[in-house]
Structure formats: structure tokens, C-alpha cells
TORPAFI-624979 format. One record per atom (N, C-alpha, C): residue in one letter; x, y, z. Coordinates in steps of 0.05 Angstrom, whole numbers, plus 5000, padded with zeros to 4 digits. Layout:
N
aXYZ ...
//
This chain:
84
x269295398340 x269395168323 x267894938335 x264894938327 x263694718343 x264894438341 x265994378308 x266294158303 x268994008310 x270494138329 x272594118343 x271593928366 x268894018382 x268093968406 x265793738401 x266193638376 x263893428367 x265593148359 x268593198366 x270192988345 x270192808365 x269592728386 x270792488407 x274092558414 x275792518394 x278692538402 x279792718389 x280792968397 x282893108382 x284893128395 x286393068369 x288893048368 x292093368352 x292493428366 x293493658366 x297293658368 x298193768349 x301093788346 x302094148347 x303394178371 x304894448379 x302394708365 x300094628375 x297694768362 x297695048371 x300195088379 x300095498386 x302395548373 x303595438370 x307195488354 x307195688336 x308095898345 x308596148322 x305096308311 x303396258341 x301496388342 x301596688359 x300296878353 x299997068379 x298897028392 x299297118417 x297897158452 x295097128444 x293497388416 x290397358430 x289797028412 x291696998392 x291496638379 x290896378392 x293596468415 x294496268444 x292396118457 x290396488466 x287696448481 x286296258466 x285696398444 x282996278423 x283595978427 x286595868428 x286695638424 x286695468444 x287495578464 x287395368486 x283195388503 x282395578492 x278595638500 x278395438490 x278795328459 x278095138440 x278194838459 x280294788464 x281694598484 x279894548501 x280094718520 x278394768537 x275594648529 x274894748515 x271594678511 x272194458506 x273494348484 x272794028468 x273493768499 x275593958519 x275693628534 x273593758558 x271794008554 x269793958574 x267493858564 x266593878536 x265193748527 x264993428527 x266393348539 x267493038537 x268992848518 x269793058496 x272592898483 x275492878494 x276192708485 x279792618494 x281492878471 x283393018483 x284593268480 x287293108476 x289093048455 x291792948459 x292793188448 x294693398456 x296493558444 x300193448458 x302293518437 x304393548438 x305593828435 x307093898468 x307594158465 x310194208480 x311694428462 x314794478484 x314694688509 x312394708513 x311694938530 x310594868546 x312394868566 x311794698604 x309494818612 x308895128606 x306895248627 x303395158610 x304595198585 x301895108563 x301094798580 x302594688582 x301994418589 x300994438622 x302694618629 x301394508654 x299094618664 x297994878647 x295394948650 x293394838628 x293294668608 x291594498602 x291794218604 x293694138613 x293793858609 x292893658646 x291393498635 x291293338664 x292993118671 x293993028651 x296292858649 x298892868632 x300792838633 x303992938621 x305392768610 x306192668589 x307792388590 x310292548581 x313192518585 x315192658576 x316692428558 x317592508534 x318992358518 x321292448512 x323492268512 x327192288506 x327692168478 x328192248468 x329492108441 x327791898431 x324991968432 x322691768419 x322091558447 x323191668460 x321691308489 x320391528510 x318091348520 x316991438541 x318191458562 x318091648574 x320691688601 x318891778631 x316391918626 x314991848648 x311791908638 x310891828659 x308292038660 x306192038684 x304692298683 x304992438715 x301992518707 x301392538734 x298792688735 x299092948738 x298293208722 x299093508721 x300693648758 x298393508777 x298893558805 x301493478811 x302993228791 x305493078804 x307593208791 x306893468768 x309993478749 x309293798766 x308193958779 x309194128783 x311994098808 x313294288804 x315994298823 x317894098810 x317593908790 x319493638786 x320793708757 x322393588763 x325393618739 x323993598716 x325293808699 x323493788672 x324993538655 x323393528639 x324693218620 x327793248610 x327893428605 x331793498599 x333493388623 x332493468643 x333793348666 x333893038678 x332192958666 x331992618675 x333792478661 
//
């Protein structure tokens, strides 16, 4: 999807949710390309490992408020957001 990797900002909601494994891939390559191509990649996802293998930065939200946010290097090993 070139025109994914042409938008400047995409913006992405639980964009694998109730996809399959080879879907998962397709989707996070997609990812991949658009923030190496040099657009801004915002996705929201409940899936710690999804996040922590695409994301460079993490912000965790509680009941609609910002509760932290980390640089990918700082949330590995640290209490997941349920726990704060």
C-alpha cells in the first residue's frame, strides 16, 4: 500500500485486532515501511509485545488520562499499565 507510506501521519486504531498471523505480518511490514519512510506512525494497541516491537515510544493510558510515557528501551522489564 504505497499510499499508506505517502500520508505524512498515520494514524492507526488496534490495526491487527481479529487479524491472522500472516495479516499481523502484512501489517506491521506496512508500519514498518510508512515510519521508515519518514511518516509519524500513531497506533493504539492492547498488545504489549506488538508495541514493543514497533513502537519507539509508549504512552500508557488509565481511564482516559495519560499515566506515562517511555521510550520503547524504558518500558521493557516495567510494570505494565494495569499495575500503576
Amino acid at each position: 500500500m504505497p499510499a499508506a507510506r505517502e500520508c505524512g501521519i498515520l494514524l492507526l486504531d488496534e490495526p491487527t485486532r481479529g487479524v491472522d498471523v500472516g495479516g499481523r505480518a502484512e501489517i506491521h511490514a506496512l508500519i514498518r515501511g510508512a515510519a521508515e519512510a519518514g511518516n509519524v506512525v500513531i497506533f493504539a494497541s492492547t498488545e504489549t509485545n506488538e508495541i514493543l516491537d514497533l513502537a519507539d515510544m509508549a504512552a500508557c493510558f488509565c481511564a482516559g488520562h495519560l499515566v506515562s510515557m517511555r521510550a520503547r528501551s524504558d518500558c521493557l522489564g516495567s510494570p505494565s499499565c494495569s499495575q500503576t
